[in-house]
mmCIF file as Biopython writes it, N, C-alpha, C and O atoms, coordinates in Angstrom:
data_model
#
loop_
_atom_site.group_PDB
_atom_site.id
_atom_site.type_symbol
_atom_site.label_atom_id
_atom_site.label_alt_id
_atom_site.label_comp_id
_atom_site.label_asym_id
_atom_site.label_entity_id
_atom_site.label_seq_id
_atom_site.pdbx_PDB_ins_code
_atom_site.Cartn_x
_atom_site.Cartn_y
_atom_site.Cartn_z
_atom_site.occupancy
_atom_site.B_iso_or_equiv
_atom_site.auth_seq_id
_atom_site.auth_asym_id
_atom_site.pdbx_PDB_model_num
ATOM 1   N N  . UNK A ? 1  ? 2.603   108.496 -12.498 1.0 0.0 1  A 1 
ATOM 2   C CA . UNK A ? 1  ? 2.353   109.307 -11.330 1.0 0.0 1  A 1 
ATOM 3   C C  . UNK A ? 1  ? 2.554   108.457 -10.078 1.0 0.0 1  A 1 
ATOM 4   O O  . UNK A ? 1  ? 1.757   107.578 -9.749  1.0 0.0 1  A 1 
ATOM 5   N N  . UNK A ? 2  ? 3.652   108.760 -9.402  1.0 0.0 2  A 1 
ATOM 6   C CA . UNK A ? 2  ? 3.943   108.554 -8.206  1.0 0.0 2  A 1 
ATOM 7   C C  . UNK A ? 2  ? 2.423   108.500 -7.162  1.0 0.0 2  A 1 
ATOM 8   O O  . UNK A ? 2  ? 1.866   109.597 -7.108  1.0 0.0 2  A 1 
ATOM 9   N N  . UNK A ? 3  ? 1.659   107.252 -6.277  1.0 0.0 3  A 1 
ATOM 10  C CA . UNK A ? 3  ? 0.913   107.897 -5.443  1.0 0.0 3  A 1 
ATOM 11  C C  . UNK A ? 3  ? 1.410   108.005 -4.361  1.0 0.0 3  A 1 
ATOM 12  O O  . UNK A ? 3  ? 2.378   107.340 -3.992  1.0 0.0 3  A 1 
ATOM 13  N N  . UNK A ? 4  ? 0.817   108.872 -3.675  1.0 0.0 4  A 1 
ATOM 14  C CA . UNK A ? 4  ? 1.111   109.256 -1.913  1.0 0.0 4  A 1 
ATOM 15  C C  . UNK A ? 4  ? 0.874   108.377 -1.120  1.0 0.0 4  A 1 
ATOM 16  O O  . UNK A ? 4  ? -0.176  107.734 -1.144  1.0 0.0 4  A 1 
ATOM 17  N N  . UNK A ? 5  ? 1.858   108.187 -0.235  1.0 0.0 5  A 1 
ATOM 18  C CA . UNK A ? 5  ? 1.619   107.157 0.953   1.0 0.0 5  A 1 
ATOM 19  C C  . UNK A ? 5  ? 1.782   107.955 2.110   1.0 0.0 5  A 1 
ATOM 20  O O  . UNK A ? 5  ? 2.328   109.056 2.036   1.0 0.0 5  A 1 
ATOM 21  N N  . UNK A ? 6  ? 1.133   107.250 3.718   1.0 0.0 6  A 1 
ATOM 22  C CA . UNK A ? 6  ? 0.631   107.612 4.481   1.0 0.0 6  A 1 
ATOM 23  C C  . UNK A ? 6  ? 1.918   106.980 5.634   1.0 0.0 6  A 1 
ATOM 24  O O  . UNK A ? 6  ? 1.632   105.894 6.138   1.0 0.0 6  A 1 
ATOM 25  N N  . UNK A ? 7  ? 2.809   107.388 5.907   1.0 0.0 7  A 1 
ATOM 26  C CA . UNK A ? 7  ? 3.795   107.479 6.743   1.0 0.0 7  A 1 
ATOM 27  C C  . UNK A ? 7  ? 4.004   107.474 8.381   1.0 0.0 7  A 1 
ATOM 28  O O  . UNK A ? 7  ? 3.815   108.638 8.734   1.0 0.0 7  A 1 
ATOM 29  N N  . UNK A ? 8  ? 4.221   106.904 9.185   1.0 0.0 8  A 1 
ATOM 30  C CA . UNK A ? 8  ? 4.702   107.922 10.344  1.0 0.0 8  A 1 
ATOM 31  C C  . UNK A ? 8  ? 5.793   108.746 10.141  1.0 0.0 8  A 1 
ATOM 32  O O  . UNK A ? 8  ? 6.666   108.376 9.356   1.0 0.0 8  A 1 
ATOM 33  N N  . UNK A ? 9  ? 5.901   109.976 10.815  1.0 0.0 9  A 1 
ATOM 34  C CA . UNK A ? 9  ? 7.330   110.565 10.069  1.0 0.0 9  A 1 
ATOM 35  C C  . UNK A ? 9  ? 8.584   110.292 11.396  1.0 0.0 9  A 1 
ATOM 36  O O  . UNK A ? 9  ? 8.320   110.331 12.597  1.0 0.0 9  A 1 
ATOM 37  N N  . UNK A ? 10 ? 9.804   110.050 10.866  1.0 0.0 10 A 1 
ATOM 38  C CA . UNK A ? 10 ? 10.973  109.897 11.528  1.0 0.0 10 A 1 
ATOM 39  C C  . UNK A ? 10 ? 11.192  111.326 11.937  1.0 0.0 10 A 1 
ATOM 40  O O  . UNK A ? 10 ? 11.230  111.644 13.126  1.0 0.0 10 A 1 
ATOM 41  N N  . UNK A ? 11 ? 11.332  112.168 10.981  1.0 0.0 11 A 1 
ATOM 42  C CA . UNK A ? 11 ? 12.060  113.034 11.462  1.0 0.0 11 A 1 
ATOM 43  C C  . UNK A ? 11 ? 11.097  114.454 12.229  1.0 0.0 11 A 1 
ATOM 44  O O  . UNK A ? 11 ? 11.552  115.255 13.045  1.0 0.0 11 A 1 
ATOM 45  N N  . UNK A ? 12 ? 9.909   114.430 11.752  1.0 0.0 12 A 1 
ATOM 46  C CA . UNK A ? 12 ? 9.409   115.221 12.649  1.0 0.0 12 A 1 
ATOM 47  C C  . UNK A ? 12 ? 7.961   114.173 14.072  1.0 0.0 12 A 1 
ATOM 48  O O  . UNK A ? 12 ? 6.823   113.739 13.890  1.0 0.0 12 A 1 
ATOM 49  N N  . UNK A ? 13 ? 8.761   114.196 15.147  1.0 0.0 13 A 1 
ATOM 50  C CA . UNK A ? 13 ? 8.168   113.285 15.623  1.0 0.0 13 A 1 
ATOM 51  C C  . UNK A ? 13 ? 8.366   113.841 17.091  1.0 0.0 13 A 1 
ATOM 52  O O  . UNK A ? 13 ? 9.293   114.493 17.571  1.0 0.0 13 A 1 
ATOM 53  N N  . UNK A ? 14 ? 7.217   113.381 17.632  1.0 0.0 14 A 1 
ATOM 54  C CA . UNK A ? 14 ? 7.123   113.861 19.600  1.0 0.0 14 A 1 
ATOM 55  C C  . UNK A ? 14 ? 6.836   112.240 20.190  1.0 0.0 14 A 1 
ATOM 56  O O  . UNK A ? 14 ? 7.603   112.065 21.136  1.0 0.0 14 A 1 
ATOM 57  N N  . UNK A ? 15 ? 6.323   111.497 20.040  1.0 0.0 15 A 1 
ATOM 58  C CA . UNK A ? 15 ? 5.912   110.305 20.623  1.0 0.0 15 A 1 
ATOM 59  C C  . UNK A ? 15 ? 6.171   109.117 19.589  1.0 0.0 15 A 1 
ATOM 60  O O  . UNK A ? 15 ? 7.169   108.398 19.631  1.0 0.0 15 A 1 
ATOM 61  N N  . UNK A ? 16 ? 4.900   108.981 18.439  1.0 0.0 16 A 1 
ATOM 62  C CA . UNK A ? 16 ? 5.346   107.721 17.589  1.0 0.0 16 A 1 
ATOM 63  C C  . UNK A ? 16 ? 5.377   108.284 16.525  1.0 0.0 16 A 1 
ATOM 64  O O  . UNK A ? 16 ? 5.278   107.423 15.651  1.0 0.0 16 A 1 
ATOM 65  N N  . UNK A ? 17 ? 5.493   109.659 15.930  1.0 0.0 17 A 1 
ATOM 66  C CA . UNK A ? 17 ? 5.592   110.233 14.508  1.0 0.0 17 A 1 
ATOM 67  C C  . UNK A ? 17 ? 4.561   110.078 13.838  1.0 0.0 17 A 1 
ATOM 68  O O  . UNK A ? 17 ? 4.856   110.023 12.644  1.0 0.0 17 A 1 
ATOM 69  N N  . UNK A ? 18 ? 2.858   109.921 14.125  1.0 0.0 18 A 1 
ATOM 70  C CA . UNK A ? 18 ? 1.410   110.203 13.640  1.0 0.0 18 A 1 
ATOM 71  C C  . UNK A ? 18 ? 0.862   111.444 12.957  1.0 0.0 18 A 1 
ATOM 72  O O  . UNK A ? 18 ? 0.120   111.703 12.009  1.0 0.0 18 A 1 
ATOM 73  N N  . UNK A ? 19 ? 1.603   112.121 13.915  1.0 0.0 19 A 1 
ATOM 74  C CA . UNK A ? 19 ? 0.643   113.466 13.809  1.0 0.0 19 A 1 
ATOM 75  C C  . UNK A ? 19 ? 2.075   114.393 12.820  1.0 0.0 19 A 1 
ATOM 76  O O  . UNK A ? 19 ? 1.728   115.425 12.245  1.0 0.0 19 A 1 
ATOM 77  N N  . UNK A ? 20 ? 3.422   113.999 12.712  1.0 0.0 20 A 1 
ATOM 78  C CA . UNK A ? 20 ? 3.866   114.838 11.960  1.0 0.0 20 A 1 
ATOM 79  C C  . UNK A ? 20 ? 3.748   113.777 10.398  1.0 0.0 20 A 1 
ATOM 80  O O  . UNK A ? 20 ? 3.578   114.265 9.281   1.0 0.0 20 A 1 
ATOM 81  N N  . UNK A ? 21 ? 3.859   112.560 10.626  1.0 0.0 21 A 1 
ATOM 82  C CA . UNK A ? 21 ? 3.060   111.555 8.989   1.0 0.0 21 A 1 
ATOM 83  C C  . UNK A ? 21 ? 2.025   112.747 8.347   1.0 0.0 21 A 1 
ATOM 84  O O  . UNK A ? 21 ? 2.039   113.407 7.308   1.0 0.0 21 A 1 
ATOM 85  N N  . UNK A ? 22 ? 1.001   112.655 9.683   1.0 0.0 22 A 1 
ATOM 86  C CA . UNK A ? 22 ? -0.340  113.446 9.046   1.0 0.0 22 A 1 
ATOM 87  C C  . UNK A ? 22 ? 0.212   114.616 8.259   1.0 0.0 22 A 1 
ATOM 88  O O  . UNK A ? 22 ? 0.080   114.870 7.062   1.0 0.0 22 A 1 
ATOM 89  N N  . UNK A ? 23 ? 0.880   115.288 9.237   1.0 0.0 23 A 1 
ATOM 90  C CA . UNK A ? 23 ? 1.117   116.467 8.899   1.0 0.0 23 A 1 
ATOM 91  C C  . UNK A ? 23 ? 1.833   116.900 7.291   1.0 0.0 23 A 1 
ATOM 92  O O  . UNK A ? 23 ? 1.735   117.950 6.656   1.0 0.0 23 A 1 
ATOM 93  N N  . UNK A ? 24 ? 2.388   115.930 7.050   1.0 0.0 24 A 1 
ATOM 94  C CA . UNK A ? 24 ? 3.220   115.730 5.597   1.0 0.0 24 A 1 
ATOM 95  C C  . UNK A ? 24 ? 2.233   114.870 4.458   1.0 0.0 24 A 1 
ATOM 96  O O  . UNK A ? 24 ? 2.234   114.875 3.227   1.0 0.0 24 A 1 
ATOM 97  N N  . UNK A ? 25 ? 1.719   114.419 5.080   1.0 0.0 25 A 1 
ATOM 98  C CA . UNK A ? 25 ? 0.529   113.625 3.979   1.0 0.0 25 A 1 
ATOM 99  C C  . UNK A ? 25 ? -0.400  114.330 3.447   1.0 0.0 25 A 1 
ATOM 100 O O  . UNK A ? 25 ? -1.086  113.928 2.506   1.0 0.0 25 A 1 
ATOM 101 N N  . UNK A ? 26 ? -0.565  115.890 4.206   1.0 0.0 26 A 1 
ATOM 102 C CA . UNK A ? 26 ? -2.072  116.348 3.346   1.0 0.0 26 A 1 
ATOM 103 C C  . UNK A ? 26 ? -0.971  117.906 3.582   1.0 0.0 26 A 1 
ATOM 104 O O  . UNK A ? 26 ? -1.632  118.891 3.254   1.0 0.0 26 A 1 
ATOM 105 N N  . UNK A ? 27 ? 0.374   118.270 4.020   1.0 0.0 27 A 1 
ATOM 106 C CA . UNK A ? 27 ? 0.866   119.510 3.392   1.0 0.0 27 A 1 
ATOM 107 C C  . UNK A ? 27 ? 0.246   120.541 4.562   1.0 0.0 27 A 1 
ATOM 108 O O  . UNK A ? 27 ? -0.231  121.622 4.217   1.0 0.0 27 A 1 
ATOM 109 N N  . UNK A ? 28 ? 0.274   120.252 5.562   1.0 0.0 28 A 1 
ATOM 110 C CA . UNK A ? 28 ? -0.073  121.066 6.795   1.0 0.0 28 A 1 
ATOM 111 C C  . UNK A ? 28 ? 1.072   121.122 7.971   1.0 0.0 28 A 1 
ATOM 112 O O  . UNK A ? 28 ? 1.868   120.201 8.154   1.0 0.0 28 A 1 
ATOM 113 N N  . UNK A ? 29 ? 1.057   121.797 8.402   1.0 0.0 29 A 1 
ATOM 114 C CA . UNK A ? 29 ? 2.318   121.978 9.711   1.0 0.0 29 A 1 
ATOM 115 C C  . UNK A ? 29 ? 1.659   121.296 10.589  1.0 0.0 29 A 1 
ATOM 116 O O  . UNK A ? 29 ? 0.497   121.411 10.978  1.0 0.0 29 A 1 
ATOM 117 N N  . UNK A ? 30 ? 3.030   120.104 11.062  1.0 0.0 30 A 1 
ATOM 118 C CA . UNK A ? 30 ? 2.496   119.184 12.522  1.0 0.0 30 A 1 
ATOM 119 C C  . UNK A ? 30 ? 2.104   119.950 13.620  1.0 0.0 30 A 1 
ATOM 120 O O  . UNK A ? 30 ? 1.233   119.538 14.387  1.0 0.0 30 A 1 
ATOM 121 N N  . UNK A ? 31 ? 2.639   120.981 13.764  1.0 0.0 31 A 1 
ATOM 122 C CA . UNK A ? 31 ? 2.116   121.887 15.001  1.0 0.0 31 A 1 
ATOM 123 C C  . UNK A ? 31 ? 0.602   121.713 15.127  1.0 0.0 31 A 1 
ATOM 124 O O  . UNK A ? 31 ? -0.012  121.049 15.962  1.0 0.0 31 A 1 
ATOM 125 N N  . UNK A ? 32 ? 0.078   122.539 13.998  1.0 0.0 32 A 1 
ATOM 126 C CA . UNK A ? 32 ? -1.394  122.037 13.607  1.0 0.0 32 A 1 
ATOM 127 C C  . UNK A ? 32 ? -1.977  121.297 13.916  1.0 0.0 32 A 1 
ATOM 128 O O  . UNK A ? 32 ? -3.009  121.510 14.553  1.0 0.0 32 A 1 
ATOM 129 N N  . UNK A ? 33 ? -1.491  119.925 13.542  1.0 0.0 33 A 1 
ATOM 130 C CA . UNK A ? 33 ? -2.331  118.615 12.912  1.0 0.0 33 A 1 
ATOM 131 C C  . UNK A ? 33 ? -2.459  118.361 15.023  1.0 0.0 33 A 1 
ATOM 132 O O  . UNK A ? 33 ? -3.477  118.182 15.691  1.0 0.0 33 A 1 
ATOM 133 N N  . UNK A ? 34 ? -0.661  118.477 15.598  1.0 0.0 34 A 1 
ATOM 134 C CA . UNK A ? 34 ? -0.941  118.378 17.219  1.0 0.0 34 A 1 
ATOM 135 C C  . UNK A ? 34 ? -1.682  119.257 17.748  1.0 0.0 34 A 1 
ATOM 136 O O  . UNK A ? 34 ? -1.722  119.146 18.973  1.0 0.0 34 A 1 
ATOM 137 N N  . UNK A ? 35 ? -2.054  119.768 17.490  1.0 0.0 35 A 1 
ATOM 138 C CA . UNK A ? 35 ? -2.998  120.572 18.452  1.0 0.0 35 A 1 
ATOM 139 C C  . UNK A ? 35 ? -4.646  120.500 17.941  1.0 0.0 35 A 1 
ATOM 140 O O  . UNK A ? 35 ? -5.504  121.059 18.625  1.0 0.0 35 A 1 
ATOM 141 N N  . UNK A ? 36 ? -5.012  119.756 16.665  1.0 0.0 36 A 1 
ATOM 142 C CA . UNK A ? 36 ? -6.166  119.272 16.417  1.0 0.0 36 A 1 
ATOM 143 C C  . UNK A ? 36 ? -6.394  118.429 17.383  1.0 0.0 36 A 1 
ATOM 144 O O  . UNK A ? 36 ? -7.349  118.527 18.153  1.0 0.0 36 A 1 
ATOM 145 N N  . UNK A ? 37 ? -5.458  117.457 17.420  1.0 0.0 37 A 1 
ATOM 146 C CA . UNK A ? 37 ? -5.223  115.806 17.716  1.0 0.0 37 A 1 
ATOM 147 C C  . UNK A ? 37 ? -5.692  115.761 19.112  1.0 0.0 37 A 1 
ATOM 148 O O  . UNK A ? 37 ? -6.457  114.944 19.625  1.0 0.0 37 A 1 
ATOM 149 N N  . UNK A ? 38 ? -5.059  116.854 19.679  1.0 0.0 38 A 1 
ATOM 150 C CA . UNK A ? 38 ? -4.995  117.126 21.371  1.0 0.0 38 A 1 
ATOM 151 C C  . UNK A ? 38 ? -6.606  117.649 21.720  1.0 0.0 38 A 1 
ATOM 152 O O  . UNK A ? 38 ? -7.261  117.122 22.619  1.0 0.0 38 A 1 
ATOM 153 N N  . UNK A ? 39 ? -7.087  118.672 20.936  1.0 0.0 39 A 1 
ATOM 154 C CA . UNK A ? 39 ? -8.483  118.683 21.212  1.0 0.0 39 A 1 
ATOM 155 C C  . UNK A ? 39 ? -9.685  117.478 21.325  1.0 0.0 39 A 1 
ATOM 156 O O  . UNK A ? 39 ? -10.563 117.221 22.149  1.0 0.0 39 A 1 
ATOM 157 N N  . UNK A ? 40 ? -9.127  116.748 19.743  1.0 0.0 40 A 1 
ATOM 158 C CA . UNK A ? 40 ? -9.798  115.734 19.636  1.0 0.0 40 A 1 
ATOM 159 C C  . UNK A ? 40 ? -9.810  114.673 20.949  1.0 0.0 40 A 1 
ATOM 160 O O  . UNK A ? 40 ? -10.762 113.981 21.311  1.0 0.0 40 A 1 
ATOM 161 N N  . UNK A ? 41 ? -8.145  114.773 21.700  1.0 0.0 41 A 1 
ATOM 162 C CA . UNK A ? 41 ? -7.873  113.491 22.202  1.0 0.0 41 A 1 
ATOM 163 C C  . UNK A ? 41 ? -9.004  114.255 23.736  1.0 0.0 41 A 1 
ATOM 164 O O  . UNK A ? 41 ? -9.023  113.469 24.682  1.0 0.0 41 A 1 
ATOM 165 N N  . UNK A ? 42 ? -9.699  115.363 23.946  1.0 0.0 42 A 1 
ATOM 166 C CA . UNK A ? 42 ? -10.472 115.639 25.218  1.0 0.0 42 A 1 
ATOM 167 C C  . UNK A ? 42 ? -11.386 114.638 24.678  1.0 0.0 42 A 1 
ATOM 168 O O  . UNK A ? 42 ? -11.078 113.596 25.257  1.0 0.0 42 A 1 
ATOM 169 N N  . UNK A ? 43 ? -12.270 114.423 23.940  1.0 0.0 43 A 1 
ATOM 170 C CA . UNK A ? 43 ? -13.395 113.798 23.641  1.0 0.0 43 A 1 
ATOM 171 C C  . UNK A ? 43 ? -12.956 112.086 24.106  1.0 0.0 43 A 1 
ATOM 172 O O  . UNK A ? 43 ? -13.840 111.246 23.932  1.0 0.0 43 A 1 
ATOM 173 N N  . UNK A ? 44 ? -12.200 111.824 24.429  1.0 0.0 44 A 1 
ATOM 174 C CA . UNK A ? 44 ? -11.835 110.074 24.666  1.0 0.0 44 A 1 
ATOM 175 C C  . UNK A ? 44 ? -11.057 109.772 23.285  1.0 0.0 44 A 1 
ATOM 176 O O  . UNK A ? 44 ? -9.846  109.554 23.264  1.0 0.0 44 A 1 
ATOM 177 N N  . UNK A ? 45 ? -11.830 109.780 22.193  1.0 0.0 45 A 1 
ATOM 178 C CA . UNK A ? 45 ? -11.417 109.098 21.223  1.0 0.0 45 A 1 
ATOM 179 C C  . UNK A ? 45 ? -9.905  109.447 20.684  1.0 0.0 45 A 1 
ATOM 180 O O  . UNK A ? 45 ? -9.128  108.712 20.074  1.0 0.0 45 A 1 
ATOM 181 N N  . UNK A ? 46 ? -9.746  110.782 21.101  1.0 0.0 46 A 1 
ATOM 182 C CA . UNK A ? 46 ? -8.328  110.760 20.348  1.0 0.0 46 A 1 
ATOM 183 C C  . UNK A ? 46 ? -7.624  110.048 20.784  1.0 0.0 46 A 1 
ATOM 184 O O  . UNK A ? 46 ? -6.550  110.018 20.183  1.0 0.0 46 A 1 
ATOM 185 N N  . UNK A ? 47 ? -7.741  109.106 21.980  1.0 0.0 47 A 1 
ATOM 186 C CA . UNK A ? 47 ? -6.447  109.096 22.237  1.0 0.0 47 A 1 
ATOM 187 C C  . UNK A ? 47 ? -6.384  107.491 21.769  1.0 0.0 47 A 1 
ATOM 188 O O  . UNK A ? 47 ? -5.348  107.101 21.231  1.0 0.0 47 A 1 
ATOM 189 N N  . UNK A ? 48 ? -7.119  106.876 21.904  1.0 0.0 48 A 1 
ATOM 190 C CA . UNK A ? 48 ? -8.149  105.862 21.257  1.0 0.0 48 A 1 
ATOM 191 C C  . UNK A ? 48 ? -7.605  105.497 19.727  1.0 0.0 48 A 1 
ATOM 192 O O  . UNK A ? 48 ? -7.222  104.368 19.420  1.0 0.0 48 A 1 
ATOM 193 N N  . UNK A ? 49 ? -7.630  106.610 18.830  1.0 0.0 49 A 1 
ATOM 194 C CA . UNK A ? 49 ? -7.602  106.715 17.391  1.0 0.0 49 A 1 
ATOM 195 C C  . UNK A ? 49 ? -6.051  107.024 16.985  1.0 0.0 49 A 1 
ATOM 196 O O  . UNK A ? 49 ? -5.618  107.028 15.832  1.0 0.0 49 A 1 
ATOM 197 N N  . UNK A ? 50 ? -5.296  107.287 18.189  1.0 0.0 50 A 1 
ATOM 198 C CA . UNK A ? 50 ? -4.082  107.850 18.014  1.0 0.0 50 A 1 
ATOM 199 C C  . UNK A ? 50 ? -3.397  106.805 18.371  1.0 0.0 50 A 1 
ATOM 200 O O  . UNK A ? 50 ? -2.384  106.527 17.729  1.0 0.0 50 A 1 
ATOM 201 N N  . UNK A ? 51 ? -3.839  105.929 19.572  1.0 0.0 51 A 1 
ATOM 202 C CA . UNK A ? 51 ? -3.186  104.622 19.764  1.0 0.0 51 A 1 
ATOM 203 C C  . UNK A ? 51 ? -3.290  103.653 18.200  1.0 0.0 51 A 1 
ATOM 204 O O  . UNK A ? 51 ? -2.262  103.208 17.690  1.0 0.0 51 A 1 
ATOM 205 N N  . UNK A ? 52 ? -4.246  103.498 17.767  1.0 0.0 52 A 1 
ATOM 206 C CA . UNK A ? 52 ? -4.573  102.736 16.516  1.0 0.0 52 A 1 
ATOM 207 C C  . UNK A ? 52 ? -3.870  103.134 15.246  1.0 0.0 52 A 1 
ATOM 208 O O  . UNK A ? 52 ? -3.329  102.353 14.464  1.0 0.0 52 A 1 
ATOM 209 N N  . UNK A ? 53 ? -3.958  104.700 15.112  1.0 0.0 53 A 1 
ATOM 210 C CA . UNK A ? 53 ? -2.923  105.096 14.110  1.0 0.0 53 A 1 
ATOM 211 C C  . UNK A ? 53 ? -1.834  104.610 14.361  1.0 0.0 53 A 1 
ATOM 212 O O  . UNK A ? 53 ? -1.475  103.752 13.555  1.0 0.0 53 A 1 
ATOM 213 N N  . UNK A ? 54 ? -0.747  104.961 15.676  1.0 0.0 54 A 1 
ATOM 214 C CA . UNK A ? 54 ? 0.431   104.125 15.677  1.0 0.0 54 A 1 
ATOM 215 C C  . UNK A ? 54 ? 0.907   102.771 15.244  1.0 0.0 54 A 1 
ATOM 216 O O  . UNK A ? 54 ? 1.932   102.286 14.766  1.0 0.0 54 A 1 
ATOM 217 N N  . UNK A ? 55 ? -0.571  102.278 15.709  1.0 0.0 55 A 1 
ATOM 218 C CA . UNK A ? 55 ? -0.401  100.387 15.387  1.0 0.0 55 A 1 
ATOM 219 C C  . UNK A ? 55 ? -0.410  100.034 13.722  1.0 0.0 55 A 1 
ATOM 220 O O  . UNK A ? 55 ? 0.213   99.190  13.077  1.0 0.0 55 A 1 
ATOM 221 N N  . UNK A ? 56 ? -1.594  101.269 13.244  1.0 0.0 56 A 1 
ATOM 222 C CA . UNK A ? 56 ? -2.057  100.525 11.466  1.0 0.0 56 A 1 
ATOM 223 C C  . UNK A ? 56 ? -0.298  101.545 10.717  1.0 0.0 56 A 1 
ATOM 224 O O  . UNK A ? 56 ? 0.736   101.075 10.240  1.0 0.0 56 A 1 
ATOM 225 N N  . UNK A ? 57 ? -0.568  102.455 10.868  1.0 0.0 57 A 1 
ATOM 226 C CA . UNK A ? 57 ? 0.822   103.481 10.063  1.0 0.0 57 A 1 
ATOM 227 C C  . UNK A ? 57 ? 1.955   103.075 10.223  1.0 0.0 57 A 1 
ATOM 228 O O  . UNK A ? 57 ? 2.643   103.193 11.236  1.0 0.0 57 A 1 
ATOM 229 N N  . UNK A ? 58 ? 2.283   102.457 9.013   1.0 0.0 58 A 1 
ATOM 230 C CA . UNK A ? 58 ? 3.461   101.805 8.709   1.0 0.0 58 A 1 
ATOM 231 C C  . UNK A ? 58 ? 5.000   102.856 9.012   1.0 0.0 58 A 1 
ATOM 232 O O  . UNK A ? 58 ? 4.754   104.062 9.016   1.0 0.0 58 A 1 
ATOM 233 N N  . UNK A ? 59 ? 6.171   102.550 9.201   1.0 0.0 59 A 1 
ATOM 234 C CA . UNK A ? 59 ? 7.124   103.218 9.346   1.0 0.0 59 A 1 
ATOM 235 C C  . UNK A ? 59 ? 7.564   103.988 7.971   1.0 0.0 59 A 1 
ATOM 236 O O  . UNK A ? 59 ? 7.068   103.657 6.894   1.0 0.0 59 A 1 
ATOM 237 N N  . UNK A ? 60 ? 8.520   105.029 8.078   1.0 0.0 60 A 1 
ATOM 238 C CA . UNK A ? 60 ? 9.033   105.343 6.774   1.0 0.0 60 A 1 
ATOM 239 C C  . UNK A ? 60 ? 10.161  105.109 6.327   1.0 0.0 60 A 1 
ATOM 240 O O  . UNK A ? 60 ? 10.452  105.445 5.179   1.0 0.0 60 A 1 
#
């Protein structure tokens, strides 16, 4: 059994390809996962947690 890895995605991507990775890693539409992300990022932290995702999420 193949396991799943955690991506940025190339091809569906607006800034560093986080939120469409996400979006393919758990089988949800990036639209989605961006417009969680964007709520989250009012609270401070998203944007915080989104900078850090870019840095730890390896390329694909």
């Amino acid at each position: 059994m193949d396991a799943k890895k955690l991506y940025k995605s190339r091809n569906n991507k607006m800034l560093c390809g986080v939120c469409g990775g996400v979006g393919e890693y758990i089988n949800l539409d990036p639209t989605i996962v961006r417009l969680l992300w964007t709520i989250f990022a009012f609270t401070g932290w998203g944007v915080i947690a989104y900078i850090i995702a870019a840095v730890i999420i390896p390329e694909q």
